[in-house]
N, CA, C and O atoms as a Maestro MAE file, in Angstrom:
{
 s_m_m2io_version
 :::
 2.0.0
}

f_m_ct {
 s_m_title
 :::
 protein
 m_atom[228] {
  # First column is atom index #
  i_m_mmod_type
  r_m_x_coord
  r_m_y_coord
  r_m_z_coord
  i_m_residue_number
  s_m_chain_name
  s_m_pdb_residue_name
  s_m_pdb_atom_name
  i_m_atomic_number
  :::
  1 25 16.745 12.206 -5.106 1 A "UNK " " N  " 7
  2 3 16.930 11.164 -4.096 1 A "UNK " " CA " 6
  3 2 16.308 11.596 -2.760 1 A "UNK " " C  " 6
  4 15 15.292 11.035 -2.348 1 A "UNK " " O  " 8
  5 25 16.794 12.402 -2.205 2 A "UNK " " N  " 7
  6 3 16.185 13.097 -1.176 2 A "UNK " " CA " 6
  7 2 14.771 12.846 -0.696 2 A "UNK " " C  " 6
  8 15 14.369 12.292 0.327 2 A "UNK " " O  " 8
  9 25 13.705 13.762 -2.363 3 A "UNK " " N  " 7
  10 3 12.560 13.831 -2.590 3 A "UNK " " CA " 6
  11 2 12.098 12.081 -1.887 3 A "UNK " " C  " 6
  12 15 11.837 11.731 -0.736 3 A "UNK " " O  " 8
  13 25 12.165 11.299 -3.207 4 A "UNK " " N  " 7
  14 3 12.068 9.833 -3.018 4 A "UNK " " CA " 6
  15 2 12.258 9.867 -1.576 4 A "UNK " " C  " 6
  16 15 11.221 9.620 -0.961 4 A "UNK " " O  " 8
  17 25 13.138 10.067 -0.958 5 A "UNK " " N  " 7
  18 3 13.252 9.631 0.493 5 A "UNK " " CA " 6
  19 2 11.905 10.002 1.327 5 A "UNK " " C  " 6
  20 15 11.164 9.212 1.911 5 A "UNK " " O  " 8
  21 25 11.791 11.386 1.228 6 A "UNK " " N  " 7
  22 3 10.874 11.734 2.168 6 A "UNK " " CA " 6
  23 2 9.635 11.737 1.573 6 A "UNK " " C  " 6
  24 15 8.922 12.640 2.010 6 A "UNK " " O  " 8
  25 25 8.986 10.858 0.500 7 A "UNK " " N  " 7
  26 3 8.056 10.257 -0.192 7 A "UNK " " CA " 6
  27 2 7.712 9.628 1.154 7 A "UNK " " C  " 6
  28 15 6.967 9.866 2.105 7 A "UNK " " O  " 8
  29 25 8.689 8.630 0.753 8 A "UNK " " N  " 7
  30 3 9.024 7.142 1.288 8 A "UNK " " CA " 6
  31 2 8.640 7.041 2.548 8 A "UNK " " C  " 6
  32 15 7.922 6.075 2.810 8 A "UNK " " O  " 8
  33 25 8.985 7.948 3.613 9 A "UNK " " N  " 7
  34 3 8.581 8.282 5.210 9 A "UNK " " CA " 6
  35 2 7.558 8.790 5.081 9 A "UNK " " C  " 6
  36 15 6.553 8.129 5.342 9 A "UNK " " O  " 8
  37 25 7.468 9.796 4.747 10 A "UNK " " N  " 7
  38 3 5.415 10.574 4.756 10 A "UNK " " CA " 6
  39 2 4.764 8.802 4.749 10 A "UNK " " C  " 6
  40 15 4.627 8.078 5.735 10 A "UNK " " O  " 8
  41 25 4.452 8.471 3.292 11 A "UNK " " N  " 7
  42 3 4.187 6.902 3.072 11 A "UNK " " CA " 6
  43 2 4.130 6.451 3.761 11 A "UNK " " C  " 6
  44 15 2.978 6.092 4.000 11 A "UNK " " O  " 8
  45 25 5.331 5.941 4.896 12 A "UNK " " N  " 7
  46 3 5.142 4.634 6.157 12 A "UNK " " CA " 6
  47 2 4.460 5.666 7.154 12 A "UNK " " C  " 6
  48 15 3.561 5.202 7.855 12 A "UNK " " O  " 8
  49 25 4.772 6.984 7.299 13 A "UNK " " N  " 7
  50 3 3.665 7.710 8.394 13 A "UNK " " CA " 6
  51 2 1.925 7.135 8.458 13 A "UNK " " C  " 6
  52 15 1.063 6.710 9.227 13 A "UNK " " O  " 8
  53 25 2.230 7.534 6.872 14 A "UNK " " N  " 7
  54 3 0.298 7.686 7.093 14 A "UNK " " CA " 6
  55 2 -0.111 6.536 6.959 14 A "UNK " " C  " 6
  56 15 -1.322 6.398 7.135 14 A "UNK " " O  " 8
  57 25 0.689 5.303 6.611 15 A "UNK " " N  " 7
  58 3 0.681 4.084 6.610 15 A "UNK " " CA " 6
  59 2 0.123 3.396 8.098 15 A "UNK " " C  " 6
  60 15 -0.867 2.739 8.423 15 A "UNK " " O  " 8
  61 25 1.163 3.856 8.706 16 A "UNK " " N  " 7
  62 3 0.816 3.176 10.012 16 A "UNK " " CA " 6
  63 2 -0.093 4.121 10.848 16 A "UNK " " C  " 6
  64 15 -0.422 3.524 11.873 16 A "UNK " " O  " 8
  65 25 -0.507 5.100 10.805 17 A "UNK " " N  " 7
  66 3 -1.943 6.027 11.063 17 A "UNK " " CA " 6
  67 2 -3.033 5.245 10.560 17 A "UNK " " C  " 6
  68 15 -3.769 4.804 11.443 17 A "UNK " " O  " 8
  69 25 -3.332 4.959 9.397 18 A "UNK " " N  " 7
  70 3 -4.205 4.395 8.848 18 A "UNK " " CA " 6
  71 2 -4.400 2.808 9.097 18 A "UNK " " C  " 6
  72 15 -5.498 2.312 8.848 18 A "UNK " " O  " 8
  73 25 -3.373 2.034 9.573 19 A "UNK " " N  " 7
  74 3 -3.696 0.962 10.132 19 A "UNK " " CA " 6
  75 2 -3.143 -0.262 8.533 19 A "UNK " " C  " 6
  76 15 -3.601 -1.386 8.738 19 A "UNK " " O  " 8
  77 25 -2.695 -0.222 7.778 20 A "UNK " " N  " 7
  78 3 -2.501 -0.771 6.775 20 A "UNK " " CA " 6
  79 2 -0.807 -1.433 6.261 20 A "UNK " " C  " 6
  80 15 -0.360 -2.118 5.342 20 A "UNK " " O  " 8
  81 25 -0.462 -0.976 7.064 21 A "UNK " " N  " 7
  82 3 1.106 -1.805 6.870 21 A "UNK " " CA " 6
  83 2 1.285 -2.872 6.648 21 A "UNK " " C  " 6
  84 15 2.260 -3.288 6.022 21 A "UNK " " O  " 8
  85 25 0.300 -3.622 7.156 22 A "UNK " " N  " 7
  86 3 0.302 -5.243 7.065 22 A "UNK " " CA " 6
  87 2 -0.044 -5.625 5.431 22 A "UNK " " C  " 6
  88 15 0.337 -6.618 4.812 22 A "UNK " " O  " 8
  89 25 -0.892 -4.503 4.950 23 A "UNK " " N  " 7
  90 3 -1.778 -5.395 3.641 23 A "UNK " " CA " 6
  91 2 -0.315 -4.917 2.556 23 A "UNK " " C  " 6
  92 15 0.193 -5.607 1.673 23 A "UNK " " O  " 8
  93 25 0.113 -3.425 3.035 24 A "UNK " " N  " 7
  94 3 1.293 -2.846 2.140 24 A "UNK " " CA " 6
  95 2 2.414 -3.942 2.472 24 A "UNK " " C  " 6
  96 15 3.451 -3.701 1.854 24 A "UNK " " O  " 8
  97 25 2.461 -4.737 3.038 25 A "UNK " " N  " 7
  98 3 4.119 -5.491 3.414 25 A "UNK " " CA " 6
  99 2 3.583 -6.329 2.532 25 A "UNK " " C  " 6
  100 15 4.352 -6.442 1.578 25 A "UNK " " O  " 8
  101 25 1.830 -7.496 2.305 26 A "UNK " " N  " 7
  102 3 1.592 -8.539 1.428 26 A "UNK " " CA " 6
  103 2 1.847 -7.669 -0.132 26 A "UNK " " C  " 6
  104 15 2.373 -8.224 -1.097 26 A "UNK " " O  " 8
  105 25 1.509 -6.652 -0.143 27 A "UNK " " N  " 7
  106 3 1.696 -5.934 -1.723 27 A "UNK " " CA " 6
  107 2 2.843 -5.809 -2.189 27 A "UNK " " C  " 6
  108 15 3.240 -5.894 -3.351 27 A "UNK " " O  " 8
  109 25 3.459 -5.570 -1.094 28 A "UNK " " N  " 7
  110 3 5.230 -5.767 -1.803 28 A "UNK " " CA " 6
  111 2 6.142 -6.925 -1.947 28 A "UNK " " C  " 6
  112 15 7.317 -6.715 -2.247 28 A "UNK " " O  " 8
  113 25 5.626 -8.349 -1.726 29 A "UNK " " N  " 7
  114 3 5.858 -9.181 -1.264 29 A "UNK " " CA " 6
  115 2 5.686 -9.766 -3.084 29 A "UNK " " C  " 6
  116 15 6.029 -10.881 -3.475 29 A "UNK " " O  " 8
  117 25 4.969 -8.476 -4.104 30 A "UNK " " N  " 7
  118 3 4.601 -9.014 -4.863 30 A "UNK " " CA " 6
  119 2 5.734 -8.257 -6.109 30 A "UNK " " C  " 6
  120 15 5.863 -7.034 -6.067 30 A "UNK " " O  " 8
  121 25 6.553 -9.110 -7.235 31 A "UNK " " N  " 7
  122 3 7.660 -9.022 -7.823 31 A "UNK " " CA " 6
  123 2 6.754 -7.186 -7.999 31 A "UNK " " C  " 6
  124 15 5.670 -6.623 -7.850 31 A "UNK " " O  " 8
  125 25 7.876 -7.002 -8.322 32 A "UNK " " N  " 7
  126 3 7.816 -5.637 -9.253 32 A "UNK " " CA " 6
  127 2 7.035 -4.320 -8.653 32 A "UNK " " C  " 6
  128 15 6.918 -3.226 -9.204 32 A "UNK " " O  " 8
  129 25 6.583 -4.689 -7.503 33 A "UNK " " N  " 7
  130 3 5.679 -3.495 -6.799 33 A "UNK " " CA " 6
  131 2 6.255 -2.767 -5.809 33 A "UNK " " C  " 6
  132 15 6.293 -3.445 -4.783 33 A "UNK " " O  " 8
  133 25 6.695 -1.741 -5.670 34 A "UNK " " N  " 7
  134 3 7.307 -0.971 -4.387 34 A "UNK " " CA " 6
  135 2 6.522 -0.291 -3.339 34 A "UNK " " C  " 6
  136 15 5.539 -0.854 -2.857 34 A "UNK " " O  " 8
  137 25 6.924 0.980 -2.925 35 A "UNK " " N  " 7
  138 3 6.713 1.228 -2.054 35 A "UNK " " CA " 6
  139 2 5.273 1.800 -2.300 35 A "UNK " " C  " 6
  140 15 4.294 1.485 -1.624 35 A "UNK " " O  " 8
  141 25 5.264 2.785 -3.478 36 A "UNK " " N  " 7
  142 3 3.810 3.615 -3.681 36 A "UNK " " CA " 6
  143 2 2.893 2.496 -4.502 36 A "UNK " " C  " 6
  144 15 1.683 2.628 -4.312 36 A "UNK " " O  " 8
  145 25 3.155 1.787 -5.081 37 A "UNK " " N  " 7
  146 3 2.067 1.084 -5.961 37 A "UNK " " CA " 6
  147 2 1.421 0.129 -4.916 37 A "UNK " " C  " 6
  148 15 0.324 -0.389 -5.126 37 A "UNK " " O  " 8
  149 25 2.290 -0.130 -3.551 38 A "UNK " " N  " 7
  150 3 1.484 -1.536 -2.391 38 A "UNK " " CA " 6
  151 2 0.675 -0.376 -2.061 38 A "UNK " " C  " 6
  152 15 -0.545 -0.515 -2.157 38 A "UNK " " O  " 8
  153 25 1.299 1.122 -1.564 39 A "UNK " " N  " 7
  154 3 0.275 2.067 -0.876 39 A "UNK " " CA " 6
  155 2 -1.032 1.847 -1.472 39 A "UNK " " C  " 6
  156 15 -1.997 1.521 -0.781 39 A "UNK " " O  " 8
  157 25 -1.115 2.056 -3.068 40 A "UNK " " N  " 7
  158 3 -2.045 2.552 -3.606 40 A "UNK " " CA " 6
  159 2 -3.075 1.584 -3.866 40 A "UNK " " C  " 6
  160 15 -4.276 1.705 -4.108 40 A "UNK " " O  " 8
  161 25 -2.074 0.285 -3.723 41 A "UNK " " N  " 7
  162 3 -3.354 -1.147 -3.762 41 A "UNK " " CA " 6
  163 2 -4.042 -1.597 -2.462 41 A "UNK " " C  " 6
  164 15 -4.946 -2.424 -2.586 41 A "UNK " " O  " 8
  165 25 -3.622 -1.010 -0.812 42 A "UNK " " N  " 7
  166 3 -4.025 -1.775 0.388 42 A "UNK " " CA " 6
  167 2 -4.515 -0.076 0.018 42 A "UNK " " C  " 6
  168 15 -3.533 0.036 0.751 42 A "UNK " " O  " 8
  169 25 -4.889 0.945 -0.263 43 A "UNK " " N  " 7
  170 3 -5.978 1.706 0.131 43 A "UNK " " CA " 6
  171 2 -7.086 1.579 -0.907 43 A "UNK " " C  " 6
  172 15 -8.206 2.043 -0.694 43 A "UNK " " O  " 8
  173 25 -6.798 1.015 -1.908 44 A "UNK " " N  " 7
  174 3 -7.956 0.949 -2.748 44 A "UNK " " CA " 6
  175 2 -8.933 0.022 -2.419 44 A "UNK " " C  " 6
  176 15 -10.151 0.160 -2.536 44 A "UNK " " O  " 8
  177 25 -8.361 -0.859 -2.031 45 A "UNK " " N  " 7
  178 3 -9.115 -2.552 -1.474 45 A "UNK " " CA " 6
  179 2 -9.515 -2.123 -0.184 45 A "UNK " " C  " 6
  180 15 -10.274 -2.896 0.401 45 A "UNK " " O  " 8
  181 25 -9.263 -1.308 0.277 46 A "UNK " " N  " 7
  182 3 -9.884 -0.922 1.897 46 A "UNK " " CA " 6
  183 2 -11.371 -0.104 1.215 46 A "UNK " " C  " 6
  184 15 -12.441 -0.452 1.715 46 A "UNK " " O  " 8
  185 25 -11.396 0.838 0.222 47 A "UNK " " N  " 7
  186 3 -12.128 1.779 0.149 47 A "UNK " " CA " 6
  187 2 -13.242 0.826 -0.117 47 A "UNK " " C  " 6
  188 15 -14.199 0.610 0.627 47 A "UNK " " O  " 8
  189 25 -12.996 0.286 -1.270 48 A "UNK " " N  " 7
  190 3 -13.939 -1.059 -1.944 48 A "UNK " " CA " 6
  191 2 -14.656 -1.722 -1.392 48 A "UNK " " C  " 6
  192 15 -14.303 -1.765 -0.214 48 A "UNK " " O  " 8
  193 25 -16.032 -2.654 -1.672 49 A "UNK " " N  " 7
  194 3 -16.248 -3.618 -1.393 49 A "UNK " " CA " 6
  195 2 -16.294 -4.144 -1.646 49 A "UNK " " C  " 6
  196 15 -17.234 -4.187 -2.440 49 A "UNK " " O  " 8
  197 25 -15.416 -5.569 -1.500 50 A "UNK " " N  " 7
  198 3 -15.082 -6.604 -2.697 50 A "UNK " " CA " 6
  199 2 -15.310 -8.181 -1.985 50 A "UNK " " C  " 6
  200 15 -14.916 -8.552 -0.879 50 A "UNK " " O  " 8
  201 25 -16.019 -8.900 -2.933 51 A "UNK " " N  " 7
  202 3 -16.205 -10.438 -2.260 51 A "UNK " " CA " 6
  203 2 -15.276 -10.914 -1.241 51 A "UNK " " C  " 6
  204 15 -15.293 -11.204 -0.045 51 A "UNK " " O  " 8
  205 25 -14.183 -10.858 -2.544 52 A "UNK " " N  " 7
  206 3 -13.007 -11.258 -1.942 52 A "UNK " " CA " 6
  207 2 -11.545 -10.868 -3.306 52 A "UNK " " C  " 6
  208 15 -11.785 -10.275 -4.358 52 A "UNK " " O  " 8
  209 25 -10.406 -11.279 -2.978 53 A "UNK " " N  " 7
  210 3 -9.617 -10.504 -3.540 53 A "UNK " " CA " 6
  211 2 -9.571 -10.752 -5.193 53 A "UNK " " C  " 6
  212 15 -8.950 -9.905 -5.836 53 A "UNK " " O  " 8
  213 25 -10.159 -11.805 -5.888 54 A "UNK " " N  " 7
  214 3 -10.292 -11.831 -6.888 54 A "UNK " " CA " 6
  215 2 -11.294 -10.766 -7.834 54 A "UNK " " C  " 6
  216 15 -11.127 -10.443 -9.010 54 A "UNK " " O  " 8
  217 25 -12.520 -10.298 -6.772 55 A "UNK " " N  " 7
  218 3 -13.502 -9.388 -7.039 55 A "UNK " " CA " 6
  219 2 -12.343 -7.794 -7.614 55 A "UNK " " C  " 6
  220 15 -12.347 -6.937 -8.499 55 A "UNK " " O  " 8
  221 25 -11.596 -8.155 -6.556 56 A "UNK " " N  " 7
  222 3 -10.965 -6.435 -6.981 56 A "UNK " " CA " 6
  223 2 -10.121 -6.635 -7.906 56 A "UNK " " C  " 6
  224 15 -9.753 -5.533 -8.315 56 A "UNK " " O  " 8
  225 25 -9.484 -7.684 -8.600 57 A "UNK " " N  " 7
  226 3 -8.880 -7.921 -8.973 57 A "UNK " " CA " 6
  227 2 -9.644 -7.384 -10.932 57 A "UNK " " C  " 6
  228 15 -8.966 -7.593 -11.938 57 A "UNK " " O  " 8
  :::
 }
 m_bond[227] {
  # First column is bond index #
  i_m_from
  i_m_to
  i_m_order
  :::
  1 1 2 1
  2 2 3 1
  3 3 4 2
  4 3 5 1
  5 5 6 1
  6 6 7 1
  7 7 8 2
  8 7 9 1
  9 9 10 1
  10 10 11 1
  11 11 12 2
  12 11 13 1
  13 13 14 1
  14 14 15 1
  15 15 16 2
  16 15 17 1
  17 17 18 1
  18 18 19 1
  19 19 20 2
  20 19 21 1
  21 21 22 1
  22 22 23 1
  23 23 24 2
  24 23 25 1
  25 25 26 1
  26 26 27 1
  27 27 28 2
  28 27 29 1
  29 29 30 1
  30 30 31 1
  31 31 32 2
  32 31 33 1
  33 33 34 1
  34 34 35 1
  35 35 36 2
  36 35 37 1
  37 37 38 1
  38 38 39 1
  39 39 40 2
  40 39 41 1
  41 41 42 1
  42 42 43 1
  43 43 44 2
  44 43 45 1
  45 45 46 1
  46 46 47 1
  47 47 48 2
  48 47 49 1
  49 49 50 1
  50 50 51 1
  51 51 52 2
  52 51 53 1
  53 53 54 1
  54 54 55 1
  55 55 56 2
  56 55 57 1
  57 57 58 1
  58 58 59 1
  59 59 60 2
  60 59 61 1
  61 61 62 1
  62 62 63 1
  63 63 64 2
  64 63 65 1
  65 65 66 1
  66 66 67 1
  67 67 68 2
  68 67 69 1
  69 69 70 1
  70 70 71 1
  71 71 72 2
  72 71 73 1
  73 73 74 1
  74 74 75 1
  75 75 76 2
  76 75 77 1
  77 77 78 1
  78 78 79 1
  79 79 80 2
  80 79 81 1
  81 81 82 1
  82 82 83 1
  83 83 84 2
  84 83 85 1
  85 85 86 1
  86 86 87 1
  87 87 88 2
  88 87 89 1
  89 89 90 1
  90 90 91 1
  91 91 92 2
  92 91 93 1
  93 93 94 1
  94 94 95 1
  95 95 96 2
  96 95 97 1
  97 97 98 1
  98 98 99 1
  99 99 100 2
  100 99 101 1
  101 101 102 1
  102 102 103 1
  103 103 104 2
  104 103 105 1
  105 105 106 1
  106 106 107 1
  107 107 108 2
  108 107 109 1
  109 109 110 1
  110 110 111 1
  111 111 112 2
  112 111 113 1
  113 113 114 1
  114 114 115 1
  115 115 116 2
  116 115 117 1
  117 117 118 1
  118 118 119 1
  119 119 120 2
  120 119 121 1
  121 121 122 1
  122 122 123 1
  123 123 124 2
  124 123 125 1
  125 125 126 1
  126 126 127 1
  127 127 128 2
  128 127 129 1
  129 129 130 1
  130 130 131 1
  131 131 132 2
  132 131 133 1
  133 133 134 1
  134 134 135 1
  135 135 136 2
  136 135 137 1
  137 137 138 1
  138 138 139 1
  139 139 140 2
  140 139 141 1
  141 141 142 1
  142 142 143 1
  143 143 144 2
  144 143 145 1
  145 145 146 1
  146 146 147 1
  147 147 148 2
  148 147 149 1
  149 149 150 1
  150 150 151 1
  151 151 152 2
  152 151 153 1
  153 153 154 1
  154 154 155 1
  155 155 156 2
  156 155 157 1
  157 157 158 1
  158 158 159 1
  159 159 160 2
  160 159 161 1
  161 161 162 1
  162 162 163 1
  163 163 164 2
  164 163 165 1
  165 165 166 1
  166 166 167 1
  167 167 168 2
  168 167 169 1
  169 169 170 1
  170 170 171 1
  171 171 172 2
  172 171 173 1
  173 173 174 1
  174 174 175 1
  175 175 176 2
  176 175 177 1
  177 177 178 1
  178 178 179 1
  179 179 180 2
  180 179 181 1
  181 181 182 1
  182 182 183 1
  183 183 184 2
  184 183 185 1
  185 185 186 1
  186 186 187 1
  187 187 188 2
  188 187 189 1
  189 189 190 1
  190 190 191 1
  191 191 192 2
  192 191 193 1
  193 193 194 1
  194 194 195 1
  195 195 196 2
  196 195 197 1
  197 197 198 1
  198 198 199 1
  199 199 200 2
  200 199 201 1
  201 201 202 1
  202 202 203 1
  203 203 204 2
  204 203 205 1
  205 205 206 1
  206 206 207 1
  207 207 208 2
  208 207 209 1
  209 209 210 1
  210 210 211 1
  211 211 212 2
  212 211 213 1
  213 213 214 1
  214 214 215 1
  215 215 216 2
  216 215 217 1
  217 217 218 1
  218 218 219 1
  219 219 220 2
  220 219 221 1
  221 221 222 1
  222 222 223 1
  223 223 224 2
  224 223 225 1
  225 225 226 1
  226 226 227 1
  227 227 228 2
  :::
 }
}
């Protein structure tokens, strides 16, 4: 539990360093996705270049 916790904070740290909180709040907004799987989808779509969101899709 703990661990998980301080996942969870590192996560919103480098989150909001990196400028991406906004795309991680639409990723979680989505059933079944938490905290690391929105991380891992608003940095992948940043790295990318994609038409638009169906491209990355």
């Amino acid at each position: 539990k703990q661990a998980e916790q301080a996942i969870q904070k590192l996560l919103h740290k480098v989150s909001k360093e990196a400028g991406i909180v906004e795309n991680i709040k639409r990723c979680k907004a989505i059933e079944g996705v938490g905290d690391l799987t929105a991380t891992g989808l608003a940095t992948a779509f940043m790295r990318g270049e994609f038409a638009n969101g169906d491209a990355f899709i």
